[in-house]
PLY file of the C-alpha trace (Angstrom):
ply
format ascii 1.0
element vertex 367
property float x
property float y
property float z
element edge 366
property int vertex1
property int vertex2
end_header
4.16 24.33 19.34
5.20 22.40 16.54
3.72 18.73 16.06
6.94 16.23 15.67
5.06 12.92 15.13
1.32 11.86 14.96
0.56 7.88 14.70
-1.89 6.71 12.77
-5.03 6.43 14.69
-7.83 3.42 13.54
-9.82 4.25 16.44
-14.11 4.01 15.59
-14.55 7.29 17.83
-13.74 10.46 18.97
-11.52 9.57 16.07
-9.14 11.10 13.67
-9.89 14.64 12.74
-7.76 17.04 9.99
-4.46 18.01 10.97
-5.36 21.34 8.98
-8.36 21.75 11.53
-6.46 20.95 14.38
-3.65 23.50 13.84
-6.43 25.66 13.10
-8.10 25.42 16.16
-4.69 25.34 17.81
-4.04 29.08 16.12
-6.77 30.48 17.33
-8.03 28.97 20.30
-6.63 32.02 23.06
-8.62 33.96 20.95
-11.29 33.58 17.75
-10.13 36.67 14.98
-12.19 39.58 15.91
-13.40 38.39 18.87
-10.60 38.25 21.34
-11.44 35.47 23.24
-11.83 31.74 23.12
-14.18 29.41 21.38
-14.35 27.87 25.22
-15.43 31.28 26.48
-17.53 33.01 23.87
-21.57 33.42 25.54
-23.92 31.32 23.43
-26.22 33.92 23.15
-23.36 36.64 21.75
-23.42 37.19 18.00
-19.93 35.97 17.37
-21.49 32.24 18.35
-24.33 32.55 16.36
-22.35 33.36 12.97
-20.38 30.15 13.73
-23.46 27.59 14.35
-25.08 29.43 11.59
-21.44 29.04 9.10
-21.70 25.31 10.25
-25.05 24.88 9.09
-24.89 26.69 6.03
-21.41 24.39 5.30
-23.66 21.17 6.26
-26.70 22.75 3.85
-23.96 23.30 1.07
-22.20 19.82 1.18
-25.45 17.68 1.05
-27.43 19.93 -0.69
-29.74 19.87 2.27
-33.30 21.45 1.24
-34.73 24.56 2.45
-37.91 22.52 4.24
-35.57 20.51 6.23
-33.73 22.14 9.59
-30.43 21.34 10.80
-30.02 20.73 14.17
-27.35 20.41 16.70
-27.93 18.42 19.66
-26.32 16.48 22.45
-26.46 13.08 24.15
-25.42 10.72 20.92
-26.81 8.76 18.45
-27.91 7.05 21.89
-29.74 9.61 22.75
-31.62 9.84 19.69
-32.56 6.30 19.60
-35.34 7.54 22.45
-36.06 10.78 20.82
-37.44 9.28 17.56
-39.88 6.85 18.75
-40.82 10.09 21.40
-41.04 12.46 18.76
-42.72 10.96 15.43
-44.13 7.57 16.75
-47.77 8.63 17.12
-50.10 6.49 19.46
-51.78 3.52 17.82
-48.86 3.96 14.61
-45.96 1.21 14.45
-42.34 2.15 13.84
-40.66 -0.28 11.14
-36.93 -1.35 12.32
-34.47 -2.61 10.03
-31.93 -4.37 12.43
-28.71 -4.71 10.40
-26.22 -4.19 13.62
-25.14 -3.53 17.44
-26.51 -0.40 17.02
-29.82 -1.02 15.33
-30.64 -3.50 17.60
-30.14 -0.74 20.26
-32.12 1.35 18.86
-34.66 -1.21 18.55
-34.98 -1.65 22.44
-35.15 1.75 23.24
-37.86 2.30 20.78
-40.03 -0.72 22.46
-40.02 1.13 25.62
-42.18 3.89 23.85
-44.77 2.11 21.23
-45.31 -0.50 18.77
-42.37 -1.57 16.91
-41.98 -3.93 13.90
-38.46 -5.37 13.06
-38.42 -5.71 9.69
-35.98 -7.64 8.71
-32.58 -8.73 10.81
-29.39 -10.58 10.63
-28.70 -10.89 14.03
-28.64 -14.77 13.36
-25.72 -13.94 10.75
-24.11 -12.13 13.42
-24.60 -8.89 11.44
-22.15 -10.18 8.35
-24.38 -8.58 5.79
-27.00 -5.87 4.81
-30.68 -7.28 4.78
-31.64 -7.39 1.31
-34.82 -5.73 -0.15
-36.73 -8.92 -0.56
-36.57 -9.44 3.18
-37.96 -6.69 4.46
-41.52 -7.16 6.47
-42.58 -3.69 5.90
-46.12 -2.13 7.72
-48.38 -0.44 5.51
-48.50 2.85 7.06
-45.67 2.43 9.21
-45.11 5.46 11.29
-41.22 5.52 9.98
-38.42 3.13 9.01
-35.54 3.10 10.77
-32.31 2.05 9.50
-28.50 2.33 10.42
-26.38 3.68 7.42
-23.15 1.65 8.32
-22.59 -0.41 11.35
-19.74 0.68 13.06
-18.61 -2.80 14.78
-19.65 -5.11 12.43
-18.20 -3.17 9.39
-21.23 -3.47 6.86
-22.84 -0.29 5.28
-25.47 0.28 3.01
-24.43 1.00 -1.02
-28.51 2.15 -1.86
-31.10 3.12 0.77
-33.89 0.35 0.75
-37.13 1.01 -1.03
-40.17 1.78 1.40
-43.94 3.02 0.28
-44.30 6.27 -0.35
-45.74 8.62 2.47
-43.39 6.53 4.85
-40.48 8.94 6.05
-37.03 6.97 6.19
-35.14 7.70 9.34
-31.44 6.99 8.78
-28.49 6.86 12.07
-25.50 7.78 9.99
-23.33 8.55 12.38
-20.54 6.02 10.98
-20.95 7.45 7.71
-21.98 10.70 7.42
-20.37 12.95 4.52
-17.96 10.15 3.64
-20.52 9.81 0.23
-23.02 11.99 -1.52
-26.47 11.50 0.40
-29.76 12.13 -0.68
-31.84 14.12 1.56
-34.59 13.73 -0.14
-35.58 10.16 0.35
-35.38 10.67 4.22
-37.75 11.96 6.34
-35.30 12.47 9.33
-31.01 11.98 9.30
-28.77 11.78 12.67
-25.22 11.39 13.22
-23.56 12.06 16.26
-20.38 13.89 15.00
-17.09 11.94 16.90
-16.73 9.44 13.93
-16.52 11.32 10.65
-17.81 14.89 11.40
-16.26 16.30 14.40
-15.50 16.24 18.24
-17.67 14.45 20.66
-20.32 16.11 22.21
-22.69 17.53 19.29
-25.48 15.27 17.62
-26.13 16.73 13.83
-29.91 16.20 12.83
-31.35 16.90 9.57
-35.25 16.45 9.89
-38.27 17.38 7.36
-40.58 20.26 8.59
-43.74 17.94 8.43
-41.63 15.76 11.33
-40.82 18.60 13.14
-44.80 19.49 12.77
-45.70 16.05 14.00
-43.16 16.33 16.87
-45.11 19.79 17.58
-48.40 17.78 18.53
-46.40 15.95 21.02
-44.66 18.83 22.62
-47.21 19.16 26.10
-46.61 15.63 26.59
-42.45 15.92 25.58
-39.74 16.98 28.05
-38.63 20.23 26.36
-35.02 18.88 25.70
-36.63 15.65 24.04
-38.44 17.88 21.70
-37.46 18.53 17.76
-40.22 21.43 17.82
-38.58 22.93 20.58
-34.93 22.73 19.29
-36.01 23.99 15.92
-38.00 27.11 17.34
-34.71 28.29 19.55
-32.76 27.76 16.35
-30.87 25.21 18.40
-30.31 27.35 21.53
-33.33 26.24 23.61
-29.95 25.64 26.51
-26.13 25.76 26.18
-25.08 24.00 23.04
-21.58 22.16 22.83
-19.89 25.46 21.62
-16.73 24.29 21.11
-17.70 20.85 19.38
-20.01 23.26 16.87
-17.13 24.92 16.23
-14.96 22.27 14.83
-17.87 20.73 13.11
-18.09 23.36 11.18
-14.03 23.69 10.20
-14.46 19.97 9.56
-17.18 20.84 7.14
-14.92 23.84 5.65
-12.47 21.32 5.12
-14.41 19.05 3.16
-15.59 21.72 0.53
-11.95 22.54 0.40
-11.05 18.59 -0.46
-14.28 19.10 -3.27
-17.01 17.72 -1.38
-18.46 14.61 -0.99
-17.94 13.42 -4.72
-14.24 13.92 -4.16
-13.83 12.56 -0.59
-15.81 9.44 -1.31
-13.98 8.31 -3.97
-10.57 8.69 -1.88
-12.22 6.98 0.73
-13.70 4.38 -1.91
-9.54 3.93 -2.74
-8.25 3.90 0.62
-10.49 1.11 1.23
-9.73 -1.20 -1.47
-6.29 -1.55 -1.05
-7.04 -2.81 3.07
-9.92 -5.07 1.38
-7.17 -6.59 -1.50
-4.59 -7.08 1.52
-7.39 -8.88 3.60
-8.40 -11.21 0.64
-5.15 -11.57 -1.23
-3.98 -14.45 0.71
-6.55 -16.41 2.96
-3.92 -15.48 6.19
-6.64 -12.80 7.57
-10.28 -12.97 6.80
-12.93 -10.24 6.42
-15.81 -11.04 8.71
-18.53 -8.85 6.46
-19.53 -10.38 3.02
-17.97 -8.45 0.29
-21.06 -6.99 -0.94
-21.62 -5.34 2.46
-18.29 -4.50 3.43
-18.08 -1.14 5.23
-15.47 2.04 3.30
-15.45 3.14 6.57
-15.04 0.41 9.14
-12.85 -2.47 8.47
-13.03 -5.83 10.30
-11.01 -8.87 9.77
-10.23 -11.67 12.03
-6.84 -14.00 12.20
-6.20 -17.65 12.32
-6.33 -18.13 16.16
-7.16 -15.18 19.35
-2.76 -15.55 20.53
-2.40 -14.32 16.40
-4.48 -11.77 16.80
-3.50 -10.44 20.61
0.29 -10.42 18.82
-0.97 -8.15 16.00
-2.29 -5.66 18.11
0.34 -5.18 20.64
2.98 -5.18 17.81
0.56 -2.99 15.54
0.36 -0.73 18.78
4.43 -0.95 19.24
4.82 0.52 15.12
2.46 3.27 16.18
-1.07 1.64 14.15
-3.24 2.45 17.01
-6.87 1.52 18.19
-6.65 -1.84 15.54
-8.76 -3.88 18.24
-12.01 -4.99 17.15
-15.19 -3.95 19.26
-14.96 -6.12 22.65
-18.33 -7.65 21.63
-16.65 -9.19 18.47
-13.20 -9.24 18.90
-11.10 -9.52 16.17
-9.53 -6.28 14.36
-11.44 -3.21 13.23
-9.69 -0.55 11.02
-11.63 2.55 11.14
-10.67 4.97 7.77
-12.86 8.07 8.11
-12.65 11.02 5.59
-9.31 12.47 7.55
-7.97 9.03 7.87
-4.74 9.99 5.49
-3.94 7.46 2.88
-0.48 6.65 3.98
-1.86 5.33 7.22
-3.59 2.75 5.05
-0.47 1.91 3.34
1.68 2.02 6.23
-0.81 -1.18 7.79
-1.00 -2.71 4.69
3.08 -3.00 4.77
2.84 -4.20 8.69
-0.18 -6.36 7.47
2.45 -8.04 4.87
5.39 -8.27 7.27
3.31 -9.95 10.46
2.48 -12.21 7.62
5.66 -13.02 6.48
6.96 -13.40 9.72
4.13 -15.28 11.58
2.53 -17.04 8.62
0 1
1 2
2 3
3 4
4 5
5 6
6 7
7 8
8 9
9 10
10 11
11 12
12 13
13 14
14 15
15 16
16 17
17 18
18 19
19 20
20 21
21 22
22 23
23 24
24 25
25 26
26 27
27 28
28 29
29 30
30 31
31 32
32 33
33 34
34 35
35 36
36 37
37 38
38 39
39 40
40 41
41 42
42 43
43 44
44 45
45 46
46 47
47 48
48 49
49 50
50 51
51 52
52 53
53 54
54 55
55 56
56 57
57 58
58 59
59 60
60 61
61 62
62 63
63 64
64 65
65 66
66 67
67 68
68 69
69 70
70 71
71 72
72 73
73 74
74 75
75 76
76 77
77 78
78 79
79 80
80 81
81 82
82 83
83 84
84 85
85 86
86 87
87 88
88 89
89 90
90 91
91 92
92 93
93 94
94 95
95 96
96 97
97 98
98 99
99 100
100 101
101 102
102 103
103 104
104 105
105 106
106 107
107 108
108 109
109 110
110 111
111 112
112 113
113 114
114 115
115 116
116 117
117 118
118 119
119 120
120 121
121 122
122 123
123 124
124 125
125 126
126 127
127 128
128 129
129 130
130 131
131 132
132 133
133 134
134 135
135 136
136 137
137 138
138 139
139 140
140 141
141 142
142 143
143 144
144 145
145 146
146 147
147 148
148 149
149 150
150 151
151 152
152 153
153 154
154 155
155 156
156 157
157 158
158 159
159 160
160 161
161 162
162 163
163 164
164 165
165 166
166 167
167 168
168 169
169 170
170 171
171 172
172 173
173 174
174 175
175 176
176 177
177 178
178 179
179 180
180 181
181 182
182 183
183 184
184 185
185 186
186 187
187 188
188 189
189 190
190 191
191 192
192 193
193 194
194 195
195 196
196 197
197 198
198 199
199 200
200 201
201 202
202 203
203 204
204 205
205 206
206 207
207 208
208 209
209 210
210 211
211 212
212 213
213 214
214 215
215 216
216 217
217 218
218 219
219 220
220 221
221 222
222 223
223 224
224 225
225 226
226 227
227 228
228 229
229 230
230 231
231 232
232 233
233 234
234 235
235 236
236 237
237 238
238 239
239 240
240 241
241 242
242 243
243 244
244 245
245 246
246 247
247 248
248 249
249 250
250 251
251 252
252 253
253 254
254 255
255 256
256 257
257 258
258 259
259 260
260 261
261 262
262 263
263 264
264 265
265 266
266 267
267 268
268 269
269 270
270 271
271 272
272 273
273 274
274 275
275 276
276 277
277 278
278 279
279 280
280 281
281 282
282 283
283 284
284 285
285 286
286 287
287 288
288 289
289 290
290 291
291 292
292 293
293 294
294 295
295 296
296 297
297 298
298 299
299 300
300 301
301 302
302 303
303 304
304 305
305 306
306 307
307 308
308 309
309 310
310 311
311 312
312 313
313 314
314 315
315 316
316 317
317 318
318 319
319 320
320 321
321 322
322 323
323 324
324 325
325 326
326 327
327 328
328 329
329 330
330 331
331 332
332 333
333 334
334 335
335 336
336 337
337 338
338 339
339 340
340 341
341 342
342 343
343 344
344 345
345 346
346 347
347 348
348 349
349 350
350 351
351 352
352 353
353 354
354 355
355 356
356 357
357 358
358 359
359 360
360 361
361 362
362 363
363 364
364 365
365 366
């Protein structure tokens, strides 16, 4: 099959993966190399599985230079899913969890955690509907907390952390990065716990990637008699990950993605392409007052870009035209409207350049 045209595809997730992975996967799905069968079909349990969840690990261990007291797991049910499994897992009775609400998504992680114990939001910009990171100075922190939670990069409001906030030390940091996970070096170190489900910058839909400390997974241990087994980080570390079915075929790609991104020089290289690809969107939105970015610079998101236009008919005509030239999934998040340009690590460059140019001619032509 040969692949005559691909448009470019903005979409905030499942979202654009490599073409190099894709035809990959195309090559070989009938049948892995020395296997002779599919990735769909191969038994989890068969030894041809287990080299590729443990190649994807090892790739994940390589890129962020993940230490050897921290397992990798690969789960299922979300970032959404793991919004429950935190507070369940390493918010002990009588402790309180710290929140930093900084988005949508933090703010949803915030409820969920209320159903299971005592949770302090720290600091929140909900008021500023989300336009900005809280700063340092802002943050309400508990001595002792049991965690803090944070969200790396907010996938509707386009904001994203540049430096992790500073918390006491004892305090594990416990970081959703699903928005923007490998698109930068990251520092393992200063977190306690790491999630990303994979569909935005990582992979397919369907796998969950958590890094998380061994004194976590201890602490998750006391809880296990009390923990449905699934909900359980002790019990998904134990079975290596294979406590039930995983998402074969999602682990799978994840770990070509990750092959892919050693290949491109790891996340040094890839950031500062994606630090590029950004700016020139950014200088387009600000060069002439006709769109306007709806994050404060200092915020603004390499991953997700939103800007608004003059009036809602302006911006309804720049998606279905944007659509027409074959700039897909521009639309902003139904809860903010607007437009949202999503530029993940396989997000090619001349995608970027090929909205600017429609960005400059619905300018020219409306404006």
């Amino acid at each position: 099959m040969t692949i005559t045209r691909r448009i470019h595809n903005f979409a905030a997730g499942p979202a654009v993966l490599p073409v190099q992975v894709l035809e990959e996967i195309q090559r070989d799905l009938v049948s892995l190399p020395g296997v002779g069968m599919s990735i769909l079909e191969v038994s989890h349990r068969s030894a041809a599985f287990e080299k590729v969840l443990a190649e994807a690990e090892q790739s994940i261990r390589t890129l962020a230079d993940v230490p050897s007291n921290y397992k990798v797991l690969f789960l299922q049910g979300g970032a959404s899913l793991q919004f429950s499994m935190v507070p369940m897992n390493l918010l002990t009775p009588g402790a309180t969890a710290d929140y930093i609400d900084a988005g949508s998504w933090g703010e949803k992680a915030v409820k969920e955690a209320k159903k299971i114990g005592n949770v302090n939001v720290a600091a929140s910009t909900k008021s500023e509907n989300y336009a900005r990171i809280p700063k340092q100075s802002e943050l309400k922190l508990t001595p002792g907390a049991a965690y803090v939670h944070m969200t790396s990069n907010n996938t509707i409001e386009g904001t994203e952390y540049t430096d992790l906030p500073s918390i006491a030390a004892g305090v594990p940091l416990v970081s959703d990065t699903s928005s923007d996970m490998f698109s930068k070096p990251i520092d393992v170190r200063r977190h306690g716990l790491i999630y990303a489900g994979a569909q935005k910058n990582m992979g397919p839909a369907g796998v969950t990637v958590v890094i998380v400390r061994d004194d976590l997974v201890a602490r998750s241990a006391d809880r296990k008699s009390t923990l449905p087994a699934m909900l359980s980080y002790e019990v998904h570390a134990e079975n290596t990950s294979l406590y039930n079915t995983p998402p074969a075929f999602a682990v799978y790609t994840l770990g070509l993605v990750m092959k892919w991104l050693i290949a491109q020089g790891g996340l040094g290289a890839i950031a500062k392409v994606n630090e590029r690809k950004a700016a020139k969107l950014y200088a387009e939105i600000d060069r002439s007052g006709f769109y306007r970015g709806t994050a404060q610079k200092e915020s603004r998101s390499l991953m997700n870009v939103t800007f608004r236009l003059a009036t809602e008919e302006l911006e309804n005509a720049f998606i279905k035209q944007s659509t027409a030239a074959g700039l897909d999934g521009l639309k902003g998040h139904r809860s903010v409207g607007g437009m949202r340009a999503s530029i993940y690590n396989a997000f090619p460059e001349d995608g970027v350049d090929a909205l600017v140019s429609f960005m400059k001619e619905f300018e020219r032509a409306r404006g």
